[in-house]
N, C-alpha and C positions, 0 to 999 in steps of 0.2 A: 504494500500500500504506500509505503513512504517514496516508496521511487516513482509510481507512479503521479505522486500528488506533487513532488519535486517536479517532474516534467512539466507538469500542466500546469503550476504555477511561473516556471521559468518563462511558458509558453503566451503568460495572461491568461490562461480559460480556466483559473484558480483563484479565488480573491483572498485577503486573508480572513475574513469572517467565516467563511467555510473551512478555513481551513483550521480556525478555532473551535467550530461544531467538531470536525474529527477529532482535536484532543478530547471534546467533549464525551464524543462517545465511545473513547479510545480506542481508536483504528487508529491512531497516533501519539506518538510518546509528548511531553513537554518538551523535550531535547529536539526532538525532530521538526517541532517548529521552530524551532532555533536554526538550526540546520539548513531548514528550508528559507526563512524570510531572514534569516543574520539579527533575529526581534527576539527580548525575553517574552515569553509566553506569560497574559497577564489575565488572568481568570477574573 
């Protein structure tokens, strides 16, 4: 999943509020949104 949502957010067809619902409903680590947007994850 996280490679996935790396691609499509690299791509724009990922915004990051989506991509807070998946830490939401953990298909996604905290870290990995780090990863992905270079942003602390802020619940």
């Amino acid at each position: 999943m996280f490679h996935s949502l790396k691609e499509r957010y690299e791509k724009n067809w990922c915004r990051k509020d989506q991509l807070v619902r998946f830490v939401q409903l953990g298909a996604i680590t905290a870290v990995e949104y780090k990863l992905i947007t270079n942003e602390e994850y802020q619940d």
